[in-house]
C-alpha positions in Angstrom: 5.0 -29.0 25.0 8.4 -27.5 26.2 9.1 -26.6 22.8 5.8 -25.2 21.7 7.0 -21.3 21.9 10.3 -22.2 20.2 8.3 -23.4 17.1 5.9 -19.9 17.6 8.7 -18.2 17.5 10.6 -19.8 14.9 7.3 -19.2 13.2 6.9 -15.5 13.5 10.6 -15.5 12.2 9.8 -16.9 9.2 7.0 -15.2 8.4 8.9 -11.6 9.4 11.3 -13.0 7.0 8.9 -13.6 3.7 6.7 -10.3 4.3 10.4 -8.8 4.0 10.9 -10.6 0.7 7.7 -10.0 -0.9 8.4 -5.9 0.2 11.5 -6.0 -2.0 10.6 -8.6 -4.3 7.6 -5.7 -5.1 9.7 -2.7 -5.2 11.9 -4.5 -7.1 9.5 -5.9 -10.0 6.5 -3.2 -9.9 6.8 0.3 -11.1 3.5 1.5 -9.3 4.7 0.2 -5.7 8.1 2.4 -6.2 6.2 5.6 -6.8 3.9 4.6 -4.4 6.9 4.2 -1.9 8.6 7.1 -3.3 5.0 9.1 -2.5 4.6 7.6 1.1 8.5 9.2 1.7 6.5 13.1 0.0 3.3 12.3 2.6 5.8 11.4 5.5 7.6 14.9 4.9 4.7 16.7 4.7 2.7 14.9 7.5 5.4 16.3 10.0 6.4 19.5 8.3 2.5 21.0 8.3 1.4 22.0 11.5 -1.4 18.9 10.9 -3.6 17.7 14.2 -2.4 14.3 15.7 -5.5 12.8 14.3 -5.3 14.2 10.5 -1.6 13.3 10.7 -2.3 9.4 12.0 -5.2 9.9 8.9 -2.7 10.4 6.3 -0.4 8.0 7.1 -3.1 5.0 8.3 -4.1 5.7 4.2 -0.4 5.9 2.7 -0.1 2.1 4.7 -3.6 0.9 3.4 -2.7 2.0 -0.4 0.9 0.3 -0.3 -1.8 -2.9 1.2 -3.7 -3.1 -1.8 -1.1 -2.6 -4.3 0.5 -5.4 -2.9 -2.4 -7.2 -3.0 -3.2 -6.0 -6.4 0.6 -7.3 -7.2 -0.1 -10.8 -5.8 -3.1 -10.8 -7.9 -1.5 -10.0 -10.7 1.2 -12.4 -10.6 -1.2 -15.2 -10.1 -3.2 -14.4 -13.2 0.0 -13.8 -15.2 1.0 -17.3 -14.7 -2.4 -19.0 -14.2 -3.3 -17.8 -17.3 -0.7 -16.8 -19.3 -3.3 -16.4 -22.6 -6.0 -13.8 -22.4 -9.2 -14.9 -20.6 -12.5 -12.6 -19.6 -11.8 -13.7 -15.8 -8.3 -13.3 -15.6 -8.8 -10.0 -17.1 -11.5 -8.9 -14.5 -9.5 -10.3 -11.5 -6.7 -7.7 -12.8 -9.8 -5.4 -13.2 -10.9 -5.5 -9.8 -7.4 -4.9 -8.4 -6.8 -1.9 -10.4 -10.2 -0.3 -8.7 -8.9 -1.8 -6.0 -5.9 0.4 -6.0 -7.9 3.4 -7.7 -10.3 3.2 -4.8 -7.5 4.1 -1.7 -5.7 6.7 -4.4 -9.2 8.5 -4.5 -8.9 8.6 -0.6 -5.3 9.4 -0.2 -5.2 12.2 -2.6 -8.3 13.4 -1.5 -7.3 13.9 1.8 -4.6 16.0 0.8 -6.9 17.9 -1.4 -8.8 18.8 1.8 -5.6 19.8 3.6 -4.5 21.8 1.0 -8.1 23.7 0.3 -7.8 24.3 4.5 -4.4 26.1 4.5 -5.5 27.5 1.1 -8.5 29.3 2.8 -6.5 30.1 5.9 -4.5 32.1 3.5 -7.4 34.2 2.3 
């Protein structure tokens, strides 16, 4: 038992370790995940630039973490099709599909919360 939170923490290591490799190994082989990344740095500079509420701010970037979520998700999916099923098939086409809305789905929200920030300071303006 004396070595139980030696092996936890060995564990936590580890898996620290591969949630770091999967990051890169995404940026590195997925275009949509780098301008995804690249939009996440755009939301961070604006978050903090505009004089946002605490709670619109924590909004924004609760939504930029969630889409990076799926689109690793969709990414995992993808890569398990791709060699699963390396010929065309109806299913592996939908599970690719369904990741895609997936991914479509959060881009709605993200983008339409800066929609509704920008039609606020655009009617301030007015």
């Amino acid at each position: 038992m004396s070595n139980l939170p030696g092996k936890h923490f060995k564990h936590c290591v580890n898996a620290l370790k591969y949630s770091l490799q999967g990051f890169i190994a995404c940026f590195k082989n997925e275009v949509a995940f780098k301008q995804e990344v690249f939009v996440g740095i755009l939301n961070l500079i604006a978050v903090f630039a505009l004089p946002l509420h605490f709670g619109i701010r924590l909004l924004m970037i609760t939504l930029w973490v969630l889409l990076i979520c799926v689109e690793l998700l969709n990414s995992a999916i993808e890569a398990v099709v791709n060699i699963a099923s390396p010929e065309y098939h109806e299913l592996a086409k939908r599970a690719k599909d369904y990741g895609s809305a997936a991914v479509f789905c959060i881009l709605t929200l993200f983008f339409g919360g800066w929609i509704i920030i920008a039609s606020y300071f655009i009617y301030k303006l007015m």
